[in-house]
C-alpha positions, 0 to 999 in steps of 0.5 A, a space after each residue: 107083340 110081334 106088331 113090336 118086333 116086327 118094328 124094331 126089326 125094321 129099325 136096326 138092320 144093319 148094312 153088311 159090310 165086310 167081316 171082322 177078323 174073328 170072323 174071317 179066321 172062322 172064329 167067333 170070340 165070346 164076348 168078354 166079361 170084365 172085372 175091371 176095377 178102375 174107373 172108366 174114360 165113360 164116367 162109370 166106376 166099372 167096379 159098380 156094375 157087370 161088364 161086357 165088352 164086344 164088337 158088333 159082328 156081320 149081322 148084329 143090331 142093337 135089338 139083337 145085341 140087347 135082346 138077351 139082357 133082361 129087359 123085355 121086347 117093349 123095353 127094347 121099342 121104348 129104347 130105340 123110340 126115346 134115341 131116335 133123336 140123338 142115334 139112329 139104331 140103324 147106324 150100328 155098324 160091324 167091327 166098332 165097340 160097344 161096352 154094356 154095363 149091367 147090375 150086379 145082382 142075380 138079374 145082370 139087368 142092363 143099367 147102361 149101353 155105349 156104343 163107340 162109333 170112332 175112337 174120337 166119341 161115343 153114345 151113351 144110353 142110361 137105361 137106369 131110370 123109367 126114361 131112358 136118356 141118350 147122350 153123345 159124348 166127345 173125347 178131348 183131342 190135343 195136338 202134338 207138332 213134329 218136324 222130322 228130317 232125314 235121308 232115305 235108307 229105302 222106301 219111303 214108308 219104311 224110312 217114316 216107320 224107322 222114325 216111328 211115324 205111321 205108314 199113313 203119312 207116306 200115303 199123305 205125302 205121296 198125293 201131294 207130290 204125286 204131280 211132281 215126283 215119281 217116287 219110283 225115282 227117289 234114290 237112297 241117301 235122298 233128303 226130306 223133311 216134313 212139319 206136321 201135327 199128331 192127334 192124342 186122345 185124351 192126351 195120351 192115346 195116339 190118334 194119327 197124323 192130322 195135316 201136314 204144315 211143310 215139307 220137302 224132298 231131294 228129288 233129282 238133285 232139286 229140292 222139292 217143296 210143299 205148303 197147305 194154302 186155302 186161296 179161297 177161305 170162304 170155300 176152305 178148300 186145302 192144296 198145295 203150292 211150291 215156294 215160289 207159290 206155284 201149285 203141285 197139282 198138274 194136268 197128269 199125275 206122274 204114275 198111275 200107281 201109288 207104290 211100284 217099280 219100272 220094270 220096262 220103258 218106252 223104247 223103238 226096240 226090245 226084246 219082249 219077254 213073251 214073245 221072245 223078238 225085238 219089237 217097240 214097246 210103246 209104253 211104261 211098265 210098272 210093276 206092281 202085286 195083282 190086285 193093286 189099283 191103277 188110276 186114271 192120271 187125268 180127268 176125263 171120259 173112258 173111251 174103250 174098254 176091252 180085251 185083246 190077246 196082247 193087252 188083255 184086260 185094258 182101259 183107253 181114257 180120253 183127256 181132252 183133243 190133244 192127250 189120251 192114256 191107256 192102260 194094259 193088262 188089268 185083272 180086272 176093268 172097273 169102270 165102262 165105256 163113255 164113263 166120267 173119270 177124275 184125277 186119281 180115280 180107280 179105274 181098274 186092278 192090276 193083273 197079268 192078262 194078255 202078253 205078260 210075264 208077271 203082273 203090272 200095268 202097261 201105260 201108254 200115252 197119246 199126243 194128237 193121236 201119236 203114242 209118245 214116252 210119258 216120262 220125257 214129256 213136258 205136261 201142262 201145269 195146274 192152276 196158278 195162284 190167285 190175284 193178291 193171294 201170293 202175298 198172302 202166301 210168302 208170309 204164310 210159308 217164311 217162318 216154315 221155309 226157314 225152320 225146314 231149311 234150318 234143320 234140313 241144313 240146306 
């Protein structure tokens, strides 16, 4: 028997992750019984059975969640050996549901398990019968098109949320233009548009936005288009290109911070706000809370790391022969010395060290060893589209031009 244990100990650990919000309030909720009467989307009338509903917490797996059910150590090896093919016990994980259905009389023997990995499927494990059979089962999912227009009344995020969109488009549309527009230059009465699908569960639980089809921005007077495009369909990679089917991708991204304010340019003379004297101020503040991440904003190799008691905390990264960046005054430096980065990487957190009055990033920027304004200079571009491809893509993009452009009255 401890042979057994010992077995299915093994085979259910669990990776910790982090805790669930009942157990970061320093709260553990008892699991809930349920007289639901209704029958469940699982395929079981619950008014059949005894029913418990909880969250795997920090620390549990199947083997300890089950063990109490009144089934027996060798019911628990049987279990975990008849699933192994369908589910890895050991894939438990904190914060996702799970839903036990037990018998009704004086034993409340476990009839049946079903573990909810995401909100899209789940497993079921009927223990009813003397063989035990596992099932994974996947809900229906339909697509609802949106097409929303408008003009900013504030952030970008909060003007979708005014239209009841989720705050994860906002974060969608930032990374597409996050080559052509500074966001933090979008101004109030700026107008936009975007086509995209909604995901429903079952038809009616909503699910998220599932891609974009269009969209465009009123950035500095221009309007800014953006269109999905796969060049190569045998890859089915996904990028963005303009209507003119130049791609959104640049060399550099136009911020190392998603969401922020410039609080400080680019300037041979200012007064500094520590120091208290006029001096250059050779880089682009933007302020941001302590903790944000701050991206690298072109691929490259980390060439320095370090602290100074001007910069504090900093990050220097080589792009190439001709560019580098750097980045100021980080609570904290996550990546090191001769390290690979990409695009968009976390390379650290933003922070106050060094000489600064609040928390931002300081980013600087080099051309052929010469600090320069990032903001006022011109970039090179990404990768133009390919051979017959643009053909392919004006035809694509018409219809959607044409309805963005119709309810958008441009």
């Amino acid at each position: 028997m401890k042979y057994v244990l010992t077995f299915i100990i093994a085979l259910t650990l669990v990776v910790s992750c982090k805790n669930s919000d009942k157990e970061t309030d320093g709260v553990k909720v008892a699991k809930k019984e349920t007289s639901k009467k209704d029958n469940s989307d699982f395929g079981f009338n619950f008014a059949d059975y005894n029913v418990i509903q909880d969250t795997v917490r920090k620390g549990d797996t199947f083997g300890t969640i089950i063990e109490g059910q009144n089934i027996g150590d060798r019911k628990i090896y049987e279990i975990v050996n008849s699933i192994k093919d369908t589910f890895d016990v050991r894939g438990i994980r904190p914060d996702k549901t799970y839903t036990m259905l037990r018998s009704k009389d004086k034993t409340n023997k476990l009839q049946v398990f079903i573990y909810e990995p995401n909100d899209l499927s789940y497993y079921i494990f009927d223990l009813r019968d003397s063989a035990v059979v596992a099932h994974k089962k996947v809900r229906p999912v339909t697509y609802k098109r949106r097409v929303i227009t408008g003009v900013l009344k504030g952030s970008l995020s909060e003007t979708l949320a005014n239209s009841g969109v989720e705050a994860n488009l906002a974060n969608q549309i930032t990374k597409i233009y996050s080559w052509s527009i500074d966001f933090f230059k979008l101004k109030k009465g700026d107008r936009f548009g975007i086509a995209f699908n909604e995901r429903y569960i079952n038809d009616s639980i909503y699910n998220g936005v599932s891609n974009i089809e269009a969209a465009f921005f009123e950035y500095k007077g221009k309007i800014m288009y953006a269109f999905p495009f796969v060049q190569n369909q045998s890859s089915g990679k996904v990028d963005y290109y303009d209507e003119d089917g130049k791609t959104m991708k640049n060399f550099f991204l136009k911020s190392p911070i998603k969401f922020s304010r410039i609080t400080s340019r680019f300037t041979m003379n200012r007064f500094h706000p520590v120091q208290h004297r006029w001096k250059a101020h050779k880089g682009t503040d933007y302020a941001a809370p302590t903790g944000t991440p701050i991206m690298t904003t072109a691929a490259g190799v980390v060439e320095t790391t370090g602290y100074t008691a001007g910069n504090g905390n900093f990050v220097k990264v080589k792009h190439n022969g001709t560019y580098a960046t750097q980045y100021l005054h980080m609570s904290k430096i996550l990546v090191r010395r001769g390290q690979r980065v990409n695009q968009g990487d976390v390379i650290g957190r933003v922070g106050s060290t060094g000489l600064a009055s609040g928390p931002h990033v300081c980013y600087r920027f080099w051309k052929n060893g010469v600090q320069v304004d990032a903001l006022k200079l011109k970039l090179p571009t990404g990768t133009p589209m390919e051979g017959g491809n643009k053909a392919r893509f004006m035809k694509t993009i018409e219809p959607l031009k044409r309805e963005l452009d119709s309810v958008g009255n441009l």
